[in-house]
C-alpha positions in Angstrom: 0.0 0.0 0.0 1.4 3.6 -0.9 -0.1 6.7 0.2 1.9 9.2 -0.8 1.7 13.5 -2.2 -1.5 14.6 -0.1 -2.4 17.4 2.2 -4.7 16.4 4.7 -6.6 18.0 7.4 -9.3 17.0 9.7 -10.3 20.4 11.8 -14.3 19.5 12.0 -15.2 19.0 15.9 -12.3 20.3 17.6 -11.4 17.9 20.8 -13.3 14.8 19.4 -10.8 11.4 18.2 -9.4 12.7 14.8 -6.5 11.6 12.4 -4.6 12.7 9.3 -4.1 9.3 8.6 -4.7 5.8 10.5 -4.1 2.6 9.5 -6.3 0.2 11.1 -5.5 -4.2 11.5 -8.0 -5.7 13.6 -7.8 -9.4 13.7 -6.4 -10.1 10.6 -2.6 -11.2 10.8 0.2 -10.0 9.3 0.3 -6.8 6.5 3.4 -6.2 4.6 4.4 -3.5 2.8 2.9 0.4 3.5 4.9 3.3 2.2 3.0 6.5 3.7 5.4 9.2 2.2 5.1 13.4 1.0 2.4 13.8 3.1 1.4 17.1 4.2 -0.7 16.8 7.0 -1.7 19.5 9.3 -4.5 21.4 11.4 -5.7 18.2 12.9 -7.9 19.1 15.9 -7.9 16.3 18.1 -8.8 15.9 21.8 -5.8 14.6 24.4 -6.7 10.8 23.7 -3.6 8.5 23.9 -5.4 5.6 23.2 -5.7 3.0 20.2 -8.0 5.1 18.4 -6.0 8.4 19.3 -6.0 11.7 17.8 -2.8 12.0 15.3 -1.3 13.1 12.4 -0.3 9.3 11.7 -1.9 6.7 13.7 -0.7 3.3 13.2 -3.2 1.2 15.5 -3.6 -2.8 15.8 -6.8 -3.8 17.1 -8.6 -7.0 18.0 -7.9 -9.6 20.7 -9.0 -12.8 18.4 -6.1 -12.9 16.0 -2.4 -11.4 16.8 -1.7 -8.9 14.2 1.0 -6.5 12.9 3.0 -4.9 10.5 6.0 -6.0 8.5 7.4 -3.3 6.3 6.4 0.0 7.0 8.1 3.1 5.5 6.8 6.2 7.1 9.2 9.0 5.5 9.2 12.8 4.2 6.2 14.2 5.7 5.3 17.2 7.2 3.2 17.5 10.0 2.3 20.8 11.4 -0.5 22.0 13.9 -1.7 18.8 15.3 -3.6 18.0 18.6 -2.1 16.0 19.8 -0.2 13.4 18.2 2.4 13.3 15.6 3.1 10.0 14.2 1.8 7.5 17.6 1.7 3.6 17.2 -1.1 1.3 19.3 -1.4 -2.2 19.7 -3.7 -4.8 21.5 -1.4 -7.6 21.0 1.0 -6.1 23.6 1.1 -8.4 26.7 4.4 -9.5 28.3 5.6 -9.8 31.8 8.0 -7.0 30.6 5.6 -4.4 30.8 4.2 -5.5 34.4 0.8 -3.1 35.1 1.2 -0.6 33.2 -1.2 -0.9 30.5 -4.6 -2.5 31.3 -4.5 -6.1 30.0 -8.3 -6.1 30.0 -7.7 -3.1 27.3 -4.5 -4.9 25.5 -5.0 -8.6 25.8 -2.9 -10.0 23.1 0.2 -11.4 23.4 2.9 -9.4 22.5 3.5 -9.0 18.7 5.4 -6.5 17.8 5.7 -5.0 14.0 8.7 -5.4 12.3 10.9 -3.6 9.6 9.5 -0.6 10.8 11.6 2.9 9.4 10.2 6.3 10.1 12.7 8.8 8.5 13.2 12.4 7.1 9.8 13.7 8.7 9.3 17.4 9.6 7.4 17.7 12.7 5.9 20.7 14.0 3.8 22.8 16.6 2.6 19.3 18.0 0.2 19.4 21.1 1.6 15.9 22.7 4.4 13.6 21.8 6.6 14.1 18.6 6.1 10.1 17.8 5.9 7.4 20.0 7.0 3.6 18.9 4.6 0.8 21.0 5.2 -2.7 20.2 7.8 -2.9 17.6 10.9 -4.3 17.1 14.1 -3.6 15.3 12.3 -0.2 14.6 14.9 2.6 13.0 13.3 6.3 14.0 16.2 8.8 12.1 16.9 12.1 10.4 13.6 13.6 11.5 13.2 16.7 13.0 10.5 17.3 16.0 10.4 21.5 16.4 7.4 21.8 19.1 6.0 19.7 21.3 4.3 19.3 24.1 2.6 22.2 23.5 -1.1 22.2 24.6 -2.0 19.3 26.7 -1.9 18.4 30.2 -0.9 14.9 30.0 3.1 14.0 30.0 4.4 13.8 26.6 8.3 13.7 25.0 9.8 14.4 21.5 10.8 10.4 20.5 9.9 7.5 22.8 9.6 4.1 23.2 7.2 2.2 25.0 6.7 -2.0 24.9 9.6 -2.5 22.4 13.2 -3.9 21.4 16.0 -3.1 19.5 15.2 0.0 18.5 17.8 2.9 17.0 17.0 6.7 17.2 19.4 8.3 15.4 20.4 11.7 13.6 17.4 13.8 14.5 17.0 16.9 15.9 14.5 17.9 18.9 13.3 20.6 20.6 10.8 23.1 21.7 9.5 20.5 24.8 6.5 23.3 25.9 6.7 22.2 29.6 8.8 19.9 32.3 5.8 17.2 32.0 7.6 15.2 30.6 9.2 17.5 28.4 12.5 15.6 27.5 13.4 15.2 23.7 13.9 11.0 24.2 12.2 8.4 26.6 12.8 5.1 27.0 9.5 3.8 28.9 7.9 0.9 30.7 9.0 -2.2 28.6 11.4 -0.5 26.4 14.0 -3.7 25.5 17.8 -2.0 24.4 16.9 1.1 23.0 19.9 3.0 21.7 19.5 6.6 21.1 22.9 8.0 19.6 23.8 11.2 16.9 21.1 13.4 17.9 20.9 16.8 18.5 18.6 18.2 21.4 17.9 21.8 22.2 15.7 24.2 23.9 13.7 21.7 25.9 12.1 22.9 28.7 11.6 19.0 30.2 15.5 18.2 29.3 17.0 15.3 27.3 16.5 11.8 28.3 13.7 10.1 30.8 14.4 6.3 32.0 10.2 5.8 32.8 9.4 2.2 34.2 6.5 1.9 36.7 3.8 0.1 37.9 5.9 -3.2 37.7 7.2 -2.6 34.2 11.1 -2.7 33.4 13.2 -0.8 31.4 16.3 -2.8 29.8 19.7 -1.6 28.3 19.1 1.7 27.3 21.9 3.5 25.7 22.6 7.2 25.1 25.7 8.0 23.2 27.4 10.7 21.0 24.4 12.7 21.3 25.0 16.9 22.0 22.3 18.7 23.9 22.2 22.5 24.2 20.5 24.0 26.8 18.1 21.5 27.9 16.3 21.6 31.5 15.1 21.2 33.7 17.2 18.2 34.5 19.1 16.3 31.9 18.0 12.8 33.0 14.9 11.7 34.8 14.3 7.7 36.5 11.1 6.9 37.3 10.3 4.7 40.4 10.4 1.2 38.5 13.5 -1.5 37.9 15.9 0.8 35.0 18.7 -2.2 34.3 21.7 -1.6 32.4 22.1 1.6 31.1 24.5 3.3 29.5 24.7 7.2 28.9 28.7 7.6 27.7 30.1 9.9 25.2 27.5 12.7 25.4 28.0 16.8 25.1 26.0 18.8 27.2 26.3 22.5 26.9 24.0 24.8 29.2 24.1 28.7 28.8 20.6 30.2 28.4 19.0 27.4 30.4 20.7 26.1 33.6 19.1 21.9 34.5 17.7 22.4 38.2 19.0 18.2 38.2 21.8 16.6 36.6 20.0 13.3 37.1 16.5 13.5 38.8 15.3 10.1 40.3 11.6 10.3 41.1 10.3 11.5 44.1 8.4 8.1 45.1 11.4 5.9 44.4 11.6 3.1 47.2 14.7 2.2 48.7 14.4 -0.9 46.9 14.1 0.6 43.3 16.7 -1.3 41.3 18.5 1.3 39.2 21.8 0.7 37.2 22.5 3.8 35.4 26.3 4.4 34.2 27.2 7.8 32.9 30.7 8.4 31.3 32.7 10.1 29.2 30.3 12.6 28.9 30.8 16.5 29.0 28.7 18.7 30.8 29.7 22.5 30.6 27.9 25.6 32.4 27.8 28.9 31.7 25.4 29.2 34.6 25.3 28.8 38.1 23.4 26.6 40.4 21.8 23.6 39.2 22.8 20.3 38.5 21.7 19.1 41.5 21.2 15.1 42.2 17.5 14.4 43.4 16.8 10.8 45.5 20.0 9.2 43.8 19.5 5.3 43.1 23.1 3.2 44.7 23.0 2.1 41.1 23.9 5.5 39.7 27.9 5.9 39.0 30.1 8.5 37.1 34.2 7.5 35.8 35.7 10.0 33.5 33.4 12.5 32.6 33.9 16.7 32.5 32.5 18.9 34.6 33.1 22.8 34.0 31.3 25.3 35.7 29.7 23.0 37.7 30.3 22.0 41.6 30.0 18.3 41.2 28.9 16.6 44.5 29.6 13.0 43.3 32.6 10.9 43.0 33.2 10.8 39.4 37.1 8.2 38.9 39.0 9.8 36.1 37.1 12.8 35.6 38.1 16.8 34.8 37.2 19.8 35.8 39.9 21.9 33.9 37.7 24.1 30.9 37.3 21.0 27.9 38.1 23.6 25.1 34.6 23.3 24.1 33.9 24.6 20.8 30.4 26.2 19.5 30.4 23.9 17.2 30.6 21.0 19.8 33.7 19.9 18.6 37.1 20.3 21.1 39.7 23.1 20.6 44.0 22.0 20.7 45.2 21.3 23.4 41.7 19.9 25.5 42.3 18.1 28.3 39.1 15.9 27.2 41.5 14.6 24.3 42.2 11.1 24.9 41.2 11.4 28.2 38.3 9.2 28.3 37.4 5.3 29.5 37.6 2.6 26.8 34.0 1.3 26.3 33.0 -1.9 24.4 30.7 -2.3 21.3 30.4 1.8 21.3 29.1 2.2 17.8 31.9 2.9 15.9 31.6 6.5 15.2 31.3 9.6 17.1 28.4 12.6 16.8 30.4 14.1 13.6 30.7 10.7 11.4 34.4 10.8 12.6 35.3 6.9 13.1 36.2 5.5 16.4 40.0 4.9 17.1 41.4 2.1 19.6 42.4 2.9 22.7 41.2 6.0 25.4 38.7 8.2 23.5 38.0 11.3 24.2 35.6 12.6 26.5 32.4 14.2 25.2 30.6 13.1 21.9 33.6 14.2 19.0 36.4 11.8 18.5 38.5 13.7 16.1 41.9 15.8 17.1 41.8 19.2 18.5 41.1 21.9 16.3 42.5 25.8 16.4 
């Protein structure tokens, strides 16, 4: 199927369930090959439903309980989506039960077992003035979500909402977008990896001007989240706090090889674990070789901090650090406006050795053997 070159909008009864588009399974198996593509969608008035039906921009929604369904192949690249309340591109399904995701979806509401859609690529979309999420992936795996770019969001409802996230699924890549303009601090972060999200990897992004901040780790209710990894991503002036853990079991995770520049907006939290979080909450959350420069003062505070939570080798300038942090710096990085690190930096080189790390920093540059630098460029210090 290939819907492509349309403008589309759906503004009758403002606050009601609409869509720009919606693809609809219920019951019937799997459906390969959709190519939605060149759409121009926009002035979609829908009310603040997250649900299967939904209000979006795209909606791709699998229904039924008799018959698991999903998708195998599906293309959703270079459209623009403008004006939309209150999803951009959102994916549903009722065959989405594992022990993964614990409680935190109604398995009266989503029976099925989980059955996730597969060679799923959503790529090259413009995304804008959005009054939820950006897009959300739900029950998918070995999705690729890359060189789109989510400019407002978050916008005008009450309910929590975040640029790219995950929720129920594995193996996915985010890569090579660009996000910002979170409206609020609920959520408000450009990336999530939610309840149920199985090794997510976001890496090569660029995140800016949002108001939540850049990355929330969001199990709960007895859902997991497993092997998240954030690397080689920059993020300018996010807050307020770069990352956010909610209460639930957040194993393995991996933020390394990160720049974080804060000038016009100064995080109230470095990392922010969730008010509620039991003593028993069982976080492991590893941050290294990651940057983190101020131009600010205050802020960067630690709030409830997990045991799991550790720091080696990362840079901290302009910022009191209260945490031990083994091989770290505090003498200024050299940090260019361009992200990259002037001659002599003492981030050069300076940085733990990390296994199965990608290959390649934020700029394409490849990854050398041996200490890399600290911060998300790996290439030699420029005058």
């Amino acid at each position: 199927m290939h819907l492509r070159a349309l403008e589309i909008t759906n503004a009758d009864n403002p606050g009601s369930e609409r869509n720009g588009v919606r693809l609809r399974l219920t019951d019937y198996g799997v459906a390969r090959g959709f190519d939605i593509s060149g759409l121009y969608i926009h002035d979609v008035r829908g009310g603040d439903h997250k649900t299967v039906s939904g209000s979006s921009a795209i909606h791709i929604a699998v229904e039924g309980t008799a018959k698991a369904s999903w998708y195998d192949g599906l293309d959703i690249g270079d459209n623009r989506i403008e004006d939309v309340d209150r999803e951009g591109i959102y994916f549903k399904s009722t065959f989405s039960r594992r022990d993964l995701v614990g409680g935190q979806q109604d398995p009266n509401v989503y029976p099925g077992e989980w059955t996730p859609s597969t060679r799923v690529r959503i790529h090259h979309n413009t995304l804008k003035s959005l009054a939820g999420d950006g897009m959300k992936l739900d029950t998918t795996s070995g999705a690729r979500v890359d060189h789109n770019r989510v400019d407002g969001f978050q916008l005008r409802s009450p309910s929590a909402n975040a640029g790219i996230w995950t929720f129920n699924t594995d193996d996915t890549t985010v890569e090579h977008n660009e996000v910002s303009g979170g409206g609020n601090t609920h959520d408000g972060m450009s990336f999530d990896a939610d309840g149920a999200s199985r090794n997510t990897v976001f890496q090569y992004n660029y995140s800016h001007d949002n108001k939540g901040g850049f990355l929330l780790i969001c199990p709960y209710d007895g859902a997991k989240t497993i092997g998240t990894v954030a690397r080689y991503n920059v993020s300018r002036d996010d807050g307020a706090r770069l990352v956010q853990n909610c209460w639930g079991p957040i194993l393995g995770t991996e933020i390394y090889n990160n720049t974080f520049h804060n000038k016009e907006r100064i995080p109230g939290y470095l990392v922010q674990d969730d008010a509620g979080s039991p003593a028993t909450t069982q976080h492991e959350l590893s941050i290294r070789n990651n940057i983190f420069v101020s131009e600010g003062t205050g802020g960067y505070a630690f709030k409830n901090p997990a045991p799991g939570l550790s720091f080696d080798h990362n840079a901290f300038y302009g910022i009191d650090m209260t945490r031990p942090d083994p091989g770290g710096i505090t003498a200024d990085p050299k940090l260019r406006t361009d992200f990259r690190l002037g001659a002599g930096s003492p981030a050069l080189a300076a940085g733990a050795v990390i296994e199965n790390n990608g290959g390649k920093d934020y700029f394409g540059n490849r990854l050398k053997p041996g200490a890399p630098n600290i911060g998300a460029y790996a290439g030699r210090g420029l005058r």
